[in-house]
SESEZA-811542 format. One record per residue: chain; residue in one letter; x, y, z of N, C-alpha, C, CB in turn. Coordinates in steps of 0.001 Angstrom, whole numbers, plus 500000, padded with zeros to 6 digits. Glycine has a CB too. Example, Ala and Ser with C-alpha at 12.3 -4.5 7.8 and 13.67 -1.06 7.14 Angstrom:
('A' 'A' (513190 494310 507800) (512300 495500 507800) (513200 496700 507800) (511308 495527 509046));
('A' 'S' (512850 497750 507080) (513670 498940 507140) (512900 500030 507870) (514084 499402 505725));
END
This chain:
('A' 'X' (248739 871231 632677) (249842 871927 633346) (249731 873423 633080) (251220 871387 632863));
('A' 'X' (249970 873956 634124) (249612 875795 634198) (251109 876058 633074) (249815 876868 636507));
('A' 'X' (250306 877202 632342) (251543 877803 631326) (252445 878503 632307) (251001 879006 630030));
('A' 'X' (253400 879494 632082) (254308 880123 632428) (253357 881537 632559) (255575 879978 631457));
('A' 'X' (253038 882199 632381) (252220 883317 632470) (251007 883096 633333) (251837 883723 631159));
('A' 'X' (250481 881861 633526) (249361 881759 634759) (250245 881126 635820) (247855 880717 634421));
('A' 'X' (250816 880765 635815) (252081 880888 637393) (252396 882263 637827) (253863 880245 637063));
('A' 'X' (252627 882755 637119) (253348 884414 637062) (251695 885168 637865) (253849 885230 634680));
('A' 'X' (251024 884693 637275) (249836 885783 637502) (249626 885139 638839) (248340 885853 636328));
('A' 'X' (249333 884019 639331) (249186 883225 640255) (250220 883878 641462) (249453 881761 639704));
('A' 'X' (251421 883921 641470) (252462 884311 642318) (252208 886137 642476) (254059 883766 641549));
('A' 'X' (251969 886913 641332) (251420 888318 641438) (250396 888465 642653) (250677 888711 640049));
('A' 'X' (249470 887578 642445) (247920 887665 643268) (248686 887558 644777) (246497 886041 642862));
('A' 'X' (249111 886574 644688) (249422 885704 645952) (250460 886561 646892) (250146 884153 645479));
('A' 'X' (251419 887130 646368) (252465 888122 646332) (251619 889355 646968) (253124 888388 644725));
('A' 'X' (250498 889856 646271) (249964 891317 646571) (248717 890700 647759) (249217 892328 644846));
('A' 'X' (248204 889730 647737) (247289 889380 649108) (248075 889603 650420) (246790 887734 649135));
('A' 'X' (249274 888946 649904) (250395 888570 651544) (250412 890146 652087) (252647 887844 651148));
('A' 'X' (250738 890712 650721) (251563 892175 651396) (250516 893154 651877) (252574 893120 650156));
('A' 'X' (249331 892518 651955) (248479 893648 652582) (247793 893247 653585) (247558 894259 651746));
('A' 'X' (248319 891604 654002) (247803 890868 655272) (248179 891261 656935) (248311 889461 655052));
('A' 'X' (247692 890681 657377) (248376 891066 658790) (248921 890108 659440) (247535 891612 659746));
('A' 'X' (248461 888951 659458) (248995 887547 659531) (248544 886467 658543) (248688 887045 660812));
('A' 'X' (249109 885182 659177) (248956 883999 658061) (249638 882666 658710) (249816 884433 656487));
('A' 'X' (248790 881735 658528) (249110 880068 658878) (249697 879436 657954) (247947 879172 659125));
('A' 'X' (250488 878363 658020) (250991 877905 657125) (250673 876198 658091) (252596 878684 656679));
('A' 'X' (249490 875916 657091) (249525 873944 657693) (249686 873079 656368) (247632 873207 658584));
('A' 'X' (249821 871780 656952) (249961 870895 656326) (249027 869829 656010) (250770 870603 656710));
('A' 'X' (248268 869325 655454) (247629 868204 655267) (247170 866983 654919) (247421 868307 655194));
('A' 'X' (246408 866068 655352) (246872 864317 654481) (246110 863472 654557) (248054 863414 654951));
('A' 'X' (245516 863081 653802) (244328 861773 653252) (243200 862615 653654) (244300 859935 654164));
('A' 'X' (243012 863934 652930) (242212 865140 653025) (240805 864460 652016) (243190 866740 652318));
('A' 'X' (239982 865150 652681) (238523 864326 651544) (238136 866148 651385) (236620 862752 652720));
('A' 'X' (237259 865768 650343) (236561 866931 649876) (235790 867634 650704) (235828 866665 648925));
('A' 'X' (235219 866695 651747) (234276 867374 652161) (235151 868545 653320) (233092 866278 652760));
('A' 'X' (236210 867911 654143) (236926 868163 655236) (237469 869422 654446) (237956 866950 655838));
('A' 'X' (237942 869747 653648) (238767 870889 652738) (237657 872035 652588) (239327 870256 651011));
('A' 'X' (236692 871529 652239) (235226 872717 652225) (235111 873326 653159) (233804 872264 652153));
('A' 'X' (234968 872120 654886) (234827 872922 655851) (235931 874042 656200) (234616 872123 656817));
('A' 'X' (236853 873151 655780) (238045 874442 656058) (237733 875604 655745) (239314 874381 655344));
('A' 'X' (237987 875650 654578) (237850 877387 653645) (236573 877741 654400) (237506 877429 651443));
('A' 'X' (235498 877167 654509) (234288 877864 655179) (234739 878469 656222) (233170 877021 655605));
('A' 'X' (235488 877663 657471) (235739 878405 658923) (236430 879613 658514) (236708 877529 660092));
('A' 'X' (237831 879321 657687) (238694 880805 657427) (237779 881712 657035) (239882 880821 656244));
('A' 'X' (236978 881679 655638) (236161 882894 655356) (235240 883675 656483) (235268 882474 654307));
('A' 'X' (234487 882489 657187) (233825 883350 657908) (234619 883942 659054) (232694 882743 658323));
('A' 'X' (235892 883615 659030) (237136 884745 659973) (237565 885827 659779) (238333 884425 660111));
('A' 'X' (237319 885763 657846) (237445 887040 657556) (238617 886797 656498) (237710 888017 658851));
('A' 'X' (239027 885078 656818) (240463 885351 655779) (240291 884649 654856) (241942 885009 656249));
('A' 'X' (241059 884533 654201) (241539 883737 652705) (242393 882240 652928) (242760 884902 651757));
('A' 'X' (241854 881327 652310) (242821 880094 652392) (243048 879587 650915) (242162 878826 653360));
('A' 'X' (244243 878851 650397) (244644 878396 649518) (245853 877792 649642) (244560 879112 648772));
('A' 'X' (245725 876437 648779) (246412 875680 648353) (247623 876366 647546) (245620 874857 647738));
('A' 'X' (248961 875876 647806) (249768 876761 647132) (251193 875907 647062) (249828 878253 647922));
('A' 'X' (251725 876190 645679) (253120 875374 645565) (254160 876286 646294) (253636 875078 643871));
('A' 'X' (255166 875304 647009) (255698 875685 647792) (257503 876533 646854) (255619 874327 648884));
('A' 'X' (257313 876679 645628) (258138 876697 645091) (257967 878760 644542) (258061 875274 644090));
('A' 'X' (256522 878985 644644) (255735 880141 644491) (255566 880687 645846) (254416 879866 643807));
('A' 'X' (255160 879713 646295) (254787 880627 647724) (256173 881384 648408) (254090 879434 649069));
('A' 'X' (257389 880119 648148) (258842 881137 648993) (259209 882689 648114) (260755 879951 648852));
('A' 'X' (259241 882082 646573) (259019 883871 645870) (258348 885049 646290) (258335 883921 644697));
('A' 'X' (257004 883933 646662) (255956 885793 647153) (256017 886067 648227) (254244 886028 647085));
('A' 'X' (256624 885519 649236) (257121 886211 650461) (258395 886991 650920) (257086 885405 651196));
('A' 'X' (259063 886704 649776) (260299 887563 650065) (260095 888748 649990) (261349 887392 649314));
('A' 'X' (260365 889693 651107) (260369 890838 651104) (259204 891310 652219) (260257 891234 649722));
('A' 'X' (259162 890129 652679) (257817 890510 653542) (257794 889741 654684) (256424 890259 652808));
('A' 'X' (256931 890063 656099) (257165 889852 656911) (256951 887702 657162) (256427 891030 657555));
('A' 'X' (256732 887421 656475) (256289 886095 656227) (257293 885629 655429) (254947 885945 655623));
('A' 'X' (258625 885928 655221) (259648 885303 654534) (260676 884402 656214) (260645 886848 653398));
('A' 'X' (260038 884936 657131) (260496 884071 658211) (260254 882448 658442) (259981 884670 659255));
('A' 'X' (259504 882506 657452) (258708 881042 657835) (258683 880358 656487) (256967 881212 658487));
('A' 'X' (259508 880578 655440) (259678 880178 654218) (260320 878750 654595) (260533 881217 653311));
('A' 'X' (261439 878596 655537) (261582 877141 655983) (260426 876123 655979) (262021 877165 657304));
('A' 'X' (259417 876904 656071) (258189 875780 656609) (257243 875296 654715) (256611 877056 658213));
('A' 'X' (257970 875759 654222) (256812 875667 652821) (256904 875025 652194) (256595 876459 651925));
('A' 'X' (257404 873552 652467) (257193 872319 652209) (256293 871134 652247) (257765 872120 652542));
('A' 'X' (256770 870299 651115) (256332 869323 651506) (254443 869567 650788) (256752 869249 653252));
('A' 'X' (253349 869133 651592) (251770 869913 651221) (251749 870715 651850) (250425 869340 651399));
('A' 'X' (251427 871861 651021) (250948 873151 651957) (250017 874142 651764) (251863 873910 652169));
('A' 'X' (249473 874555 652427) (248450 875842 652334) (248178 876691 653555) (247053 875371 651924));
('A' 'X' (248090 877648 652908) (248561 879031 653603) (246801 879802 653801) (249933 880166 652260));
('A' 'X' (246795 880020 654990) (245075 880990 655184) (245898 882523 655847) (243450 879954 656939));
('A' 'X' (245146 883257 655553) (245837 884669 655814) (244495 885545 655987) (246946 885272 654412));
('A' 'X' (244918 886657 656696) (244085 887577 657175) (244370 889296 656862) (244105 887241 658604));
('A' 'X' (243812 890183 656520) (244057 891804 656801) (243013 892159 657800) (243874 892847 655383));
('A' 'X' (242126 891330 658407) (241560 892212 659909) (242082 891376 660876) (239727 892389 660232));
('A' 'X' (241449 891125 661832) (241467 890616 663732) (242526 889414 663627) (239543 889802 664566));
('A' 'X' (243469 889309 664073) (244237 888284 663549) (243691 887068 664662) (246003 888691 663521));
('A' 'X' (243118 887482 666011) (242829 886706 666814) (241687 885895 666531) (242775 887286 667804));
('A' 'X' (241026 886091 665694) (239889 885593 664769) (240479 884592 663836) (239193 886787 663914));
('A' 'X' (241209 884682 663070) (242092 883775 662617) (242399 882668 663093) (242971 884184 662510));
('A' 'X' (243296 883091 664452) (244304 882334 665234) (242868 881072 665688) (245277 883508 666808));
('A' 'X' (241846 881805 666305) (240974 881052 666993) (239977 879559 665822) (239905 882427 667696));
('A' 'X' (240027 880479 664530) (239392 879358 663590) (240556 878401 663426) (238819 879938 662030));
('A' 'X' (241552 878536 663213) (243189 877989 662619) (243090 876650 663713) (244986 879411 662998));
('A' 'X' (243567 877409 665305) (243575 876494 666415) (242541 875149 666440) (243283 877370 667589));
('A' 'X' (241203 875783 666534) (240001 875176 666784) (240302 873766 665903) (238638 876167 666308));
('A' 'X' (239607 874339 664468) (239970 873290 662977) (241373 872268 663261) (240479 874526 661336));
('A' 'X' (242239 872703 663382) (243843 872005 663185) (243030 870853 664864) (246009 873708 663575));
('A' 'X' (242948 871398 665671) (242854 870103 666740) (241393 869326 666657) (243044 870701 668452));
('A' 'X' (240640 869965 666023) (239250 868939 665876) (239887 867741 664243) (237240 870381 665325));
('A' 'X' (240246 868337 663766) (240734 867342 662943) (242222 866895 662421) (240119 867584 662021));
('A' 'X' (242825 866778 663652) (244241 866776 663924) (244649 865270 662819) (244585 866612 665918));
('A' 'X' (244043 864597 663028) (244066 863405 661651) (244343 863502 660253) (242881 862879 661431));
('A' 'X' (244405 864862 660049) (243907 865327 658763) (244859 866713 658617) (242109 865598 658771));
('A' 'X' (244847 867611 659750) (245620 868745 659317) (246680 868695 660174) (244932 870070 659330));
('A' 'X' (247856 869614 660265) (249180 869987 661112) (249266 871591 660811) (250741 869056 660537));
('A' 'X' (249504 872185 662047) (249675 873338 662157) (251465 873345 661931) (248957 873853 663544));
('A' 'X' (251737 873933 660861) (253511 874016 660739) (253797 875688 661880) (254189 874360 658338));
('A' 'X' (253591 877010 661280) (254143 877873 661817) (253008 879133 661073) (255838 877798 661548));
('A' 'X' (253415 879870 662086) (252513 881811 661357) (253407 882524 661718) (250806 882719 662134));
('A' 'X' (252871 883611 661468) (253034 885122 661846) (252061 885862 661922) (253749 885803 661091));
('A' 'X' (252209 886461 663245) (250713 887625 663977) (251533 888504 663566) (250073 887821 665938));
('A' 'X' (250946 889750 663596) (251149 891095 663277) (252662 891232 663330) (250380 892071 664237));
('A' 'X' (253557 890286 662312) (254737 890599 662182) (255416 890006 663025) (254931 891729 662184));
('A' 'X' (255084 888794 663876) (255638 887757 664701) (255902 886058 664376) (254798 887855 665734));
('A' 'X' (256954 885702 664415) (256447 884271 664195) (256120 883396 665699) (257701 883445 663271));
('A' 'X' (255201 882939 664982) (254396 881950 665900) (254229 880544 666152) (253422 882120 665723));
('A' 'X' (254330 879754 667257) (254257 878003 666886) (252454 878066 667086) (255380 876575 668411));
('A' 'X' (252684 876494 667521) (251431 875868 667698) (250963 876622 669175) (251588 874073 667721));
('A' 'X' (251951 876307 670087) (251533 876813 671309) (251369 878257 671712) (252295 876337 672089));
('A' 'X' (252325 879393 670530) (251486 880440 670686) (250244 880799 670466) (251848 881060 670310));
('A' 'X' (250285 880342 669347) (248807 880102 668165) (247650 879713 669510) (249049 878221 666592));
('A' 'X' (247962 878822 670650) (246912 878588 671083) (246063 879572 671927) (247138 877621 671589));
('A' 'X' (247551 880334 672641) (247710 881413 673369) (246906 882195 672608) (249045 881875 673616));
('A' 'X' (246962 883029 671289) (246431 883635 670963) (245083 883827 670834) (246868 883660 670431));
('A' 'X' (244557 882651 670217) (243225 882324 670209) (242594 882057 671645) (243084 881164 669342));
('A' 'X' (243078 882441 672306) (242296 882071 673711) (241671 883441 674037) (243383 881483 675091));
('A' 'X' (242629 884587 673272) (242250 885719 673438) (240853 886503 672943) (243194 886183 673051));
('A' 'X' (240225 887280 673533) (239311 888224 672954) (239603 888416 671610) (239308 889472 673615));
('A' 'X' (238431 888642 670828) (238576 889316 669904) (238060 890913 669907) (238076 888556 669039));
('A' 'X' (238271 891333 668702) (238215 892917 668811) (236377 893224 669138) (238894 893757 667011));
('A' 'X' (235937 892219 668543) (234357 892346 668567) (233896 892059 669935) (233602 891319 667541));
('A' 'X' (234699 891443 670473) (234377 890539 672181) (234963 892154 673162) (236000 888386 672616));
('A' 'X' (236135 892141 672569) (236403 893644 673656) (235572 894939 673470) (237988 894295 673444));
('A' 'X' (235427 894971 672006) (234283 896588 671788) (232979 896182 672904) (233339 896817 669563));
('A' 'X' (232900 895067 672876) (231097 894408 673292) (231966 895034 675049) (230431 891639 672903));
('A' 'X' (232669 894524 675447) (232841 894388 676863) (233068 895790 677101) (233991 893389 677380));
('A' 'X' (233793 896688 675932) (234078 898344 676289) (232651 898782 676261) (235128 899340 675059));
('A' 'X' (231845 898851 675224) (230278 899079 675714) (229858 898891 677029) (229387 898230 675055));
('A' 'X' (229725 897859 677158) (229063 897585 678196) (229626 898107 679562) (228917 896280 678159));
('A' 'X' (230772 898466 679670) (231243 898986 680980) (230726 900800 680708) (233258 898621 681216));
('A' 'X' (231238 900962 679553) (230526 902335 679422) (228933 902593 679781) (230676 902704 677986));
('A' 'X' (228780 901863 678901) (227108 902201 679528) (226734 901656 680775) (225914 901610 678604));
('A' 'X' (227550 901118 681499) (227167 900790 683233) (227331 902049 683802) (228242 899630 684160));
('A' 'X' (228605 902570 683030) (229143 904043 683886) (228268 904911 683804) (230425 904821 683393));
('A' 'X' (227980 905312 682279) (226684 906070 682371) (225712 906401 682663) (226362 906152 682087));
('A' 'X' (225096 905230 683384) (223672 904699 683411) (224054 905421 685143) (223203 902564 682970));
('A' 'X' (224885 905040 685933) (225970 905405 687065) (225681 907154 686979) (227915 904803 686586));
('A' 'X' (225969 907620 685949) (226746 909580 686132) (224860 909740 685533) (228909 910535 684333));
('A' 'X' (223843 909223 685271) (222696 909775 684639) (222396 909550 686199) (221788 909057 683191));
('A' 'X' (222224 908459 687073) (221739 908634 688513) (222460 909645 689351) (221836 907345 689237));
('A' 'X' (223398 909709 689236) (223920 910701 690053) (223626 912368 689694) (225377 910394 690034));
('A' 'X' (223173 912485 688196) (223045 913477 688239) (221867 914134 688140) (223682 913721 687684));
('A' 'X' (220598 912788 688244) (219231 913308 688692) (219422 913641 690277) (217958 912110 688413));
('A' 'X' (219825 912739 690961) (220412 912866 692243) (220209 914011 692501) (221692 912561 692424));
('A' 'X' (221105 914876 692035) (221839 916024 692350) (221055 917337 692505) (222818 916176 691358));
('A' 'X' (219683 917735 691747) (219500 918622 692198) (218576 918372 693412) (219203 919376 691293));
('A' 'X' (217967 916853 694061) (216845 916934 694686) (217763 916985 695789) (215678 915898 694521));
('A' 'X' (219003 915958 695768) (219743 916681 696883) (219938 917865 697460) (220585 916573 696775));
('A' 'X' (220490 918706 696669) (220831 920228 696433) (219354 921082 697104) (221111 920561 694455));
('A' 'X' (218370 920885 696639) (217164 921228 697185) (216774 921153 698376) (216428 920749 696720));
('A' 'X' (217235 919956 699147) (217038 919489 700651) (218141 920449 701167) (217311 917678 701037));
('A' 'X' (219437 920521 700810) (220663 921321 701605) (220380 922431 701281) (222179 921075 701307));
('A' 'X' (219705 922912 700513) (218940 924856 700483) (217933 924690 701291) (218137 925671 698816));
('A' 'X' (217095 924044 701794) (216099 923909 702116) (216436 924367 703552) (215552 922687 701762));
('A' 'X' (217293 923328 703977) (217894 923338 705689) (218458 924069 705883) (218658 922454 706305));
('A' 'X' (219430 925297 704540) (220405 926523 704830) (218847 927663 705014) (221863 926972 703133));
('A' 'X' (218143 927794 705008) (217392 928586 704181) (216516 928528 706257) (216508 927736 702160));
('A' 'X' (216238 927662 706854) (215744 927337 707797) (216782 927798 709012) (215386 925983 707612));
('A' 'X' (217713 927653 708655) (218866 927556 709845) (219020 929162 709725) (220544 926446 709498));
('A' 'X' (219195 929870 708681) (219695 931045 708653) (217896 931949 709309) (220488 931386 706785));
('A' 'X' (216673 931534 708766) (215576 931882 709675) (216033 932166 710938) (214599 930877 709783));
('A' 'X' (216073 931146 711968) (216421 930940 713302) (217595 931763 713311) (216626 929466 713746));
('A' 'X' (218912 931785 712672) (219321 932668 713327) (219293 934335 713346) (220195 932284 713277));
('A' 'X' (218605 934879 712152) (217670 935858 712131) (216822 936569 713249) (216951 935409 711420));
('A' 'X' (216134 935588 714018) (214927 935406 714895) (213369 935086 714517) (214880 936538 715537));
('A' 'X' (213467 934773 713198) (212032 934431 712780) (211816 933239 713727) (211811 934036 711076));
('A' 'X' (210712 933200 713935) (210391 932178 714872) (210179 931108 713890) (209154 932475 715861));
('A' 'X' (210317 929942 714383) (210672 928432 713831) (208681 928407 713779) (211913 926936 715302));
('A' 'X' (208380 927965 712847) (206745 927371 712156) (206209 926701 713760) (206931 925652 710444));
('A' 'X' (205670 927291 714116) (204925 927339 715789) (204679 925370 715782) (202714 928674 715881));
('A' 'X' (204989 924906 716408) (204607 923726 716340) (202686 923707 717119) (205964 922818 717197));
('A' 'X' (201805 922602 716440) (200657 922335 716513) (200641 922453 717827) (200224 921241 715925));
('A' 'X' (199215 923274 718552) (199153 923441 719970) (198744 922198 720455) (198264 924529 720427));
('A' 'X' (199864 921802 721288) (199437 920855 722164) (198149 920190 722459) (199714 921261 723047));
('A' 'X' (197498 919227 722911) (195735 919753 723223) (195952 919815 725185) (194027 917964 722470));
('A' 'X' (194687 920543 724907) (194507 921223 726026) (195009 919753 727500) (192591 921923 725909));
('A' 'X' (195617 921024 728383) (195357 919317 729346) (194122 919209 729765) (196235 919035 730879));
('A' 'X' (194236 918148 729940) (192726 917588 730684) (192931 918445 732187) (192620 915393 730981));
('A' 'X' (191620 918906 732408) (191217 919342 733686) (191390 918274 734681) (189847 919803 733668));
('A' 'X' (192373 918411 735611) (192473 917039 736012) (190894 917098 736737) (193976 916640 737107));
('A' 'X' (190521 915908 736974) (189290 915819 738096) (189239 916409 739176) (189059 914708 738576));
('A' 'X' (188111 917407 739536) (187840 917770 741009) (188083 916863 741855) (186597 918124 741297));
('A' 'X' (188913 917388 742991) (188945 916949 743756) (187946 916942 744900) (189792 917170 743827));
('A' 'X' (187377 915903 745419) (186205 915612 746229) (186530 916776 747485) (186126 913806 746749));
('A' 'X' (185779 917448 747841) (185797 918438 748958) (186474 917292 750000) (184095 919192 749431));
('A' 'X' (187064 917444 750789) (187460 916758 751618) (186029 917208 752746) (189127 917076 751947));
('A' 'X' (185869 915812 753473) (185143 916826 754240) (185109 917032 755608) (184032 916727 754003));
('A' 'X' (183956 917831 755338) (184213 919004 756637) (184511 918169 758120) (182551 920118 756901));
('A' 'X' (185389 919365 758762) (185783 918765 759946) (184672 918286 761048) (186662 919703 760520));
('A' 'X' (184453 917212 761475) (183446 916458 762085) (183247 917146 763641) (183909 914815 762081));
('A' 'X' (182046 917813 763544) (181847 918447 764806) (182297 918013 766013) (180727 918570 764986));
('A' 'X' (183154 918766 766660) (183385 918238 768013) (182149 917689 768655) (183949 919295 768889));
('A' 'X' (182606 915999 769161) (181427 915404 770052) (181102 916386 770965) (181759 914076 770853));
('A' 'X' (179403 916800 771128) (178568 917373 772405) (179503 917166 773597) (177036 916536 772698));
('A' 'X' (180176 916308 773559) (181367 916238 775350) (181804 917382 775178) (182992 915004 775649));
('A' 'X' (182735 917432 774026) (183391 918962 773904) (182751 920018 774538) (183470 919457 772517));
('A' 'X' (181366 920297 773967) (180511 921374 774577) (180425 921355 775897) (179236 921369 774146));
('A' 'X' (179953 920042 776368) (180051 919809 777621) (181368 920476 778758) (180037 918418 777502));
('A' 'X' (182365 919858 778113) (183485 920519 778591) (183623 922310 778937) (184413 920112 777561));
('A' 'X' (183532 922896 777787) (183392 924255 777206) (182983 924681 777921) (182823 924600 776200));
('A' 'X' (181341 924211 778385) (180486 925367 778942) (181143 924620 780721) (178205 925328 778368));
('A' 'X' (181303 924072 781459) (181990 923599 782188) (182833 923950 783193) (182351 923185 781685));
('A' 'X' (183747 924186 781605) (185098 924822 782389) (185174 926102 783326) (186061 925194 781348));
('A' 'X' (184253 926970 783294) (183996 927808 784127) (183988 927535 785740) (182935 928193 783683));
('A' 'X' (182698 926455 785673) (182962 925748 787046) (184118 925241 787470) (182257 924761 787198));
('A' 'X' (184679 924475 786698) (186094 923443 787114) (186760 924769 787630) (187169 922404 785578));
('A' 'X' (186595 925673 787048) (188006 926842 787201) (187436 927175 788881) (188001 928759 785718));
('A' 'X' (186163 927378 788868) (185979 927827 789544) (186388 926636 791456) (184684 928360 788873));
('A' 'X' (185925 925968 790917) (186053 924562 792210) (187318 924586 791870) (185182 922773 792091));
('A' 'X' (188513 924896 791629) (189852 924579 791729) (190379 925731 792304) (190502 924193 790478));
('A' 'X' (189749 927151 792328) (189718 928182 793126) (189390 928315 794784) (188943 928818 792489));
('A' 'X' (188536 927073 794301) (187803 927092 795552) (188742 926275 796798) (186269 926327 795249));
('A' 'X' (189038 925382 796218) (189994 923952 796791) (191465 924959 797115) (190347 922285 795155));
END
């Protein structure tokens, strides 16, 4: 049996853990084996928190005065208390998980998040949530999308900038009168093809002549007549 001075020291510890926590579970448990109690404390630690077995006669002392004296109703009966001073949602999520995988064995009584009391069904709420490590990861990563975003835009920017000097720089030429960069001479046209002499007008048939030299007479026999 613990003396009177290792109770005292026991309730001191327990007393100065609470008051620098941020939250804390309070469950219950029954026909607990050794091994099932190991896993426990393992999940809390690697959450970051503290778990212990604790008389419920100590535990209502070291909460008075503190935000966890709300839930002193609950510190009956078997109990042990896991508590946290970082991510409380880390907590909430090992607490939740554990209490329903081995619901045979443990009962979630009541907590307090950052100065709230909590049931089972907040508790679940909570743990459904991000943790601080899950949101930094997701704030990264949008940052550096953005960035990766304002580093293209701002190589962008001067080759852009270069093309719109380029075309001010051309436009103001022309209206100057410098003549615009001669475009490549055409090629020559093709000579179209000679055209075939047409040819020559086809001698009047010898009748013609006939006629020609002729007509003198005709003129003359129509003089005559």
């Amino acid at each position: 049996m613990k003396s009177r001075e290792t109770k005292q020291n026991d309730l001191n510890a327990l007393a100065e853990s609470l008051k620098d926590s941020k939250s804390a579970m309070v469950v219950s448990f029954n026909s607990l084996t050794v091994q099932k109690d190991q896993e426990f404390r393992e999940q809390i630690r690697a959450a970051g928190g503290r778990y212990q077995v604790v008389k419920n006669t100590l535990a209502r002392i070291a909460v008075k005065g503190t935000p966890y004296e709300d839930v002193a109703g609950d510190l009956k009966g078997v109990t042990a208390l896991a508590w946290t001073s970082n991510d409380p949602v880390v907590l909430s999520k090992a607490v939740s998980k554990f209490v329903a995988d081995n619901a045979d064995h443990y009962t979630f009584k009541s907590g307090v998040v950052d100065g709230k009391v909590v049931d089972l069904a907040q508790l679940k709420t909570i743990a459904s949530l991000p943790s601080k490590e899950e949101l930094i990861s997701k704030l990264l990563y949008v940052l550096n999308a953005q960035a990766q975003r304002i580093v293209t835009v701002i190589n962008a920017v001067p080759r852009d900038l270069a093309i719109v000097i380029k075309q001010i720089g051309e436009q103001e030429g022309r209206a100057a009168g410098t003549p615009a960069p001669a475009a490549e001479a055409a090629p020559a046209a093709e000579e179209a093809p000679a055209v075939e002499a047409a040819p020559a007008a086809e001698e009047a048939p010898a009748e013609s002549e006939d006629v020609l030299e002729l007509a003198p007479e005709a003129a003359a026999e129509e003089k005559a007549e």
